[in-house]
N, C-alpha and C positions, 0 to 999 in steps of 0.2 A: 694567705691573706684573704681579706673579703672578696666576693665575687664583686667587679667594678663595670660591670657591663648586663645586657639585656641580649641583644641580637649578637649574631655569629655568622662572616659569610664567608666564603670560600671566592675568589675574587680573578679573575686571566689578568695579566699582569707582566707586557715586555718577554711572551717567548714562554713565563711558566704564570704561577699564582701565588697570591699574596693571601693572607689572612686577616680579616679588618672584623673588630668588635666596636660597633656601636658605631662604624664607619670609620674606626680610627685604625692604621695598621699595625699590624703584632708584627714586634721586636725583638729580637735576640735577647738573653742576659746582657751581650757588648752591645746593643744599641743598634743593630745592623735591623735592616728589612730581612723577613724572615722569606724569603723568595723560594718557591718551591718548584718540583719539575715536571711536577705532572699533577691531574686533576684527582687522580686517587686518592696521592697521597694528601694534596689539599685538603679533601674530606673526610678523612680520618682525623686529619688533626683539627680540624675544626669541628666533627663531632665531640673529640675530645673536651672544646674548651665550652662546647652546646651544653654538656650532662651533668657540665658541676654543677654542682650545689649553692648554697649562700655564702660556703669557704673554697677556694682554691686548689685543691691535692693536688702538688705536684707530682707523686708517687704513681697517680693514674693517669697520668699523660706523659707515658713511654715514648709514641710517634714525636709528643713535640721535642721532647727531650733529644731524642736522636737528631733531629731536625736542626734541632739549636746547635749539639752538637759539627753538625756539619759545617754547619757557615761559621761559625765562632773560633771552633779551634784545625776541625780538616783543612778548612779552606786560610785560616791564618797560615798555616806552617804544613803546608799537602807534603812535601817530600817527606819531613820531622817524622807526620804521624804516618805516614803507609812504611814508613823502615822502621817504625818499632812493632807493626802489624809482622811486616816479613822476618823480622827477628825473629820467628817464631820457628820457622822454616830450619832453623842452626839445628835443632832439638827437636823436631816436630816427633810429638807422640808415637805416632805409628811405625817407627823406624825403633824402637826399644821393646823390644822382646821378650819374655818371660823366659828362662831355662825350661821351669819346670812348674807345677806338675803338668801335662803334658792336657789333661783338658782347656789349660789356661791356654797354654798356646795353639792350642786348634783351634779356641775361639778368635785370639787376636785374629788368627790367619785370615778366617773365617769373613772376619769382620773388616780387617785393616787393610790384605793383601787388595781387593778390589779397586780401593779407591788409590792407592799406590800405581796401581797398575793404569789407572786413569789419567793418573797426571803424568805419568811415561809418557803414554800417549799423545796427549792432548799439550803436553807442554815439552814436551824431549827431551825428559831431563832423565838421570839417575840416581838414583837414592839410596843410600848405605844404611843396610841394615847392621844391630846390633845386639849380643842376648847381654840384658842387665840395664845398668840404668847408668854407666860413665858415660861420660859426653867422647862422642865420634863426630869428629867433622864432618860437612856433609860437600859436597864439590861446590865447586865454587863456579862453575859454570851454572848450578842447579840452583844456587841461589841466588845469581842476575835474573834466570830465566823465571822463575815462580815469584822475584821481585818484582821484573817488569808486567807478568798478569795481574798484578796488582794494579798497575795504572789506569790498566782498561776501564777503571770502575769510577766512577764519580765520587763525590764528596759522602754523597749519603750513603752510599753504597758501604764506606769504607768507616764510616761513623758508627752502622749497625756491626760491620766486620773487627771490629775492638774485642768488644765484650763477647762474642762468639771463639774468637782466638784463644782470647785468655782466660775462657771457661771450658776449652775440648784442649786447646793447649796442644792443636792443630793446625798448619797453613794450608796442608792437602784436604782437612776437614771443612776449613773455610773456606779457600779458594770453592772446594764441591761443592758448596749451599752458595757458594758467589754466581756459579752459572749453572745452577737449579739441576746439577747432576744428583742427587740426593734431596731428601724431603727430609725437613727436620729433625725426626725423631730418627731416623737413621745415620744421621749426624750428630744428633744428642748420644744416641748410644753408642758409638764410637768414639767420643770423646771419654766417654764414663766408666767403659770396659770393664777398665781396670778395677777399679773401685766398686762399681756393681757385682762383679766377681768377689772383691774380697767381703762384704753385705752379703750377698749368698749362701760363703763359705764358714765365715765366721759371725755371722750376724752384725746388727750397725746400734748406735745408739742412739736415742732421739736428736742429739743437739747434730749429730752427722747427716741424719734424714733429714732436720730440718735445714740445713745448710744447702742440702743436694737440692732440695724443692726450688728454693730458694735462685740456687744456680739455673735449675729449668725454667723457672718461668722468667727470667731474665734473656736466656738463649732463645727461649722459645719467642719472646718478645721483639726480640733483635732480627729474627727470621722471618716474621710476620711484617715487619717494616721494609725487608729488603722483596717483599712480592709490591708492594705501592713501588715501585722507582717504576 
């Protein structure tokens, strides 16, 4: 749509901050106050809506997106969405092994065992490993436990932790970028391993690069919003 405003301000606001163009306050899609938690993230997303143009892109305003997401649907139905987050946890990536050939599996190890070994740690759970790719149950005491660290994290938190999930198609890779144990791009390549591995091995076609791009600057988007909270 056209651009319908001039000024852009980042606003304190009852505890966090509001977003108001032209003094009018910015709305959800559902029509809520777009309430936000901090001063950060207020100004990113109000840079965002500063740098449009004469037309609208929703496509470049990530933060608000995630934003709206938060209030609209996290915070509609919080339990609904952080247990389709933890669902992830049944099958998490890092628990399915390669047999062979035997460089494949010294890189998962390489790459996977660490962050496994983290959330032992940090969360006391244990985690079943498996070679191949059939579904092995994983304890079910392990997945209360890594469901309820899920709680800990706020609305936006858990809004940016979606598309991170179901793009590494890890809970230990996301829980680890949820409390800044891992920097991005060592989150992004643990989620990708596998696939980068077979690009290496066998080479990739444009429409698959263009997909993978596509998946990172999405993750990597998601990641960048979860340092504003």
């Amino acid at each position: 749509m056209k651009r319908f405003y001039k000024a852009v301000a980042a606003v304190e606001d009852d505890g966090g901050y509001r977003i108001e163009l032209d003094g009018r306050v910015l709305k959800t899609p559902k029509r809520s106050t777009l309430l936000l938690p901090g001063r950060a993230m207020a100004d990113a997303i109000a840079r965002e809506w500063d740098v449009q143009g004469d037309m609208i892109d929703p496509v470049s305003m990530p933060f608000t997106g995630f934003a709206n997401a938060a209030v609209d649907h996290v915070g509609a139905d919080r339990r609904a969405f952080a247990a389709g987050i933890a669902a992830y946890g049944e099958s998490d990536l890092l628990c399915y092994r390669a047999g062979n050939p035997q460089a494949l599996t010294d890189r998962q190890a390489a790459a996977w065992d660490p962050l496994l070994d983290w959330a032992r740690t940090r969360y006391d759970v244990s985690m079943t490993l498996v070679e191949g790719v059939m579904h092995v149950p994983q304890p079910e005491p392990t997945l209360i436990r890594l469901s309820a660290a899920l709680d800990a994290f706020d609305d936006f938190a858990l809004a940016a932790a979606q598309p991170i999930v179901t793009i590494s198609g890890s809970l230990v890779v996301t829980l680890a970028l949820l409390e800044r144990e891992v920097d991005v791009e060592t989150a992004w390549a643990a989620g990708q391993l596998d696939e980068l591995w077979q690009a290496e091995t066998w080479g990739e076609d444009d429409e698959a690069a263009r997909v993978r791009a596509h998946h990172h600057e999405n993750f990597t988007k998601a990641a960048a919003f979860l340092e504003l909270r």
